[in-house]
C-alpha positions as CSV (number, residue, x, y, z in Angstrom):
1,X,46.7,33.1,21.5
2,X,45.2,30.2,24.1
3,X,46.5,30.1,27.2
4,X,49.6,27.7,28.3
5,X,48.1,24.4,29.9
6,X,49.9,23.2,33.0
7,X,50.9,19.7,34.2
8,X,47.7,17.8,35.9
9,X,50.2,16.4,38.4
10,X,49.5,18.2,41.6
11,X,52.1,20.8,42.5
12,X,53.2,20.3,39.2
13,X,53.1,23.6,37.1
14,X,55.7,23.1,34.3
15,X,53.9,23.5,30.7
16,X,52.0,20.3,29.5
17,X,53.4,18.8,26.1
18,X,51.8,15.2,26.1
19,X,48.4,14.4,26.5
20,X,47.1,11.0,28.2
21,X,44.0,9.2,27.8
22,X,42.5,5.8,28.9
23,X,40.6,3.9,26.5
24,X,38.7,1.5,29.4
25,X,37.7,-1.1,27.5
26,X,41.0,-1.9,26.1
27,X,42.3,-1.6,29.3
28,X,45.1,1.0,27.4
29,X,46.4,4.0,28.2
30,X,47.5,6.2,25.3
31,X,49.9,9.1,25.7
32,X,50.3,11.4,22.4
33,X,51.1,14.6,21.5
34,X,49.1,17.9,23.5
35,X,45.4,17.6,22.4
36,X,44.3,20.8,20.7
37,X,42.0,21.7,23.4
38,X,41.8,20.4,26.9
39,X,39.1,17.3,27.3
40,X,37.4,16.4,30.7
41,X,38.3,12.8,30.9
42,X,42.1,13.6,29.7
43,X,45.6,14.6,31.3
44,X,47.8,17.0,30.3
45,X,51.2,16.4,31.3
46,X,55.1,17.6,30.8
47,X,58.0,16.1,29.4
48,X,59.1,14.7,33.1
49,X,55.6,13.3,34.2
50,X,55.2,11.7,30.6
51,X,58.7,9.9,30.6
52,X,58.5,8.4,34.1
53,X,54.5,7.6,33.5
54,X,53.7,4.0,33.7
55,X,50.1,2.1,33.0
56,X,48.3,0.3,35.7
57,X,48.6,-3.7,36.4
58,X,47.3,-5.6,33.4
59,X,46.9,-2.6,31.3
60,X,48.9,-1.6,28.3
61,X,50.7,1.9,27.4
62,X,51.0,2.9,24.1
63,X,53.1,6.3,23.2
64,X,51.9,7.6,19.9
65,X,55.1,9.3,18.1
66,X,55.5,12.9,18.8
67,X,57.0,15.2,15.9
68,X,60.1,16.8,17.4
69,X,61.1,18.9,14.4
70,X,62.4,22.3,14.9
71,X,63.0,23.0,11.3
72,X,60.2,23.2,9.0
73,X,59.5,20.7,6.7
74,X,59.3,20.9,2.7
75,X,56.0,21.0,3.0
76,X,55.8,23.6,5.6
77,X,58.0,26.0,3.4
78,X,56.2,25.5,-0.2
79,X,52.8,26.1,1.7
80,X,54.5,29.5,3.3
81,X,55.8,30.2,-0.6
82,X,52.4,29.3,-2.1
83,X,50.6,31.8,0.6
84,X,53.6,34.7,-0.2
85,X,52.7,34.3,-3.7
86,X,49.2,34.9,-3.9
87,X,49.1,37.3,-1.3
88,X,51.3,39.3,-3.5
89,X,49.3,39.0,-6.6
90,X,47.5,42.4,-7.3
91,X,44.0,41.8,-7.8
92,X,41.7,41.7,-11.0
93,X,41.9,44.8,-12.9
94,X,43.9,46.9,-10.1
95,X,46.5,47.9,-12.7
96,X,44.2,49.6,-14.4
97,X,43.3,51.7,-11.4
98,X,43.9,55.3,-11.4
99,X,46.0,56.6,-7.9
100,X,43.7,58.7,-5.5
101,X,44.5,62.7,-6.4
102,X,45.1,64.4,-9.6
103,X,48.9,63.6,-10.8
104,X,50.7,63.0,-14.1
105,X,52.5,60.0,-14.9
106,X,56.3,60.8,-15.7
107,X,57.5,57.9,-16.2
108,X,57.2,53.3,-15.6
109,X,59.3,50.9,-15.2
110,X,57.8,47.3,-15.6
111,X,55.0,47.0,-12.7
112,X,55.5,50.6,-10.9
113,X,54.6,54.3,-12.3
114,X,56.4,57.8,-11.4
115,X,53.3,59.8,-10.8
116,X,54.4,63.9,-9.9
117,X,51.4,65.4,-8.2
118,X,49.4,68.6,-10.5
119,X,48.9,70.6,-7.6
């Protein structure tokens, strides 16, 4: 797990959300969503800094949407399902593998065997 970033604001040490960078040549400053890692020419700020942030004289700010969802999407879920799925799929030919130990199957019941141990 990476560390929580902090505000760049000095004295500021509430955890950064946005992320702003300057693109110079467009004279634009561009405030998005936290970057995944922390760049040397970009500022990570919090919910405060980033709502009361303006762009210098003659420059232009430009606030990328940020996804605010708490609830996981449809996509989010069927990916989950998908990953639940084949994570519970037993591997080629491990039904026909016989359990560690000596024992005596007694009984089944679709998928799973009663085994009693022959001691």
């Amino acid at each position: 797990m990476s560390p929580v970033r902090i505000c760049s604001r000095t004295a500021c040490k509430a955890p950064a959300v946005f992320t702003l960078t300057y693109v110079y040549r467009d004279s634009t400053a561009v405030l998005g969503p936290l970057a995944t890692y922390a760049e040397p020419h970009c500022y990570d700020l919090c919910a405060e800094h980033s709502e009361r942030l303006t762009a210098p004289m003659g420059w232009e700010l430009v606030r990328l949407p940020v996804e605010t969802e708490t609830e996981p999407s449809a996509d989010d879920l069927e990916a989950l399902a998908d990953a639940v799925r084949e994570a519970g799929r037993p591997a080629p030919g491990a039904d026909r593998e016989e359990p560690v130990g000596q024992a005596t199957e007694v009984g089944r019941k679709g998928h799973l065997r009663v085994l009693r141990s022959t001691d």
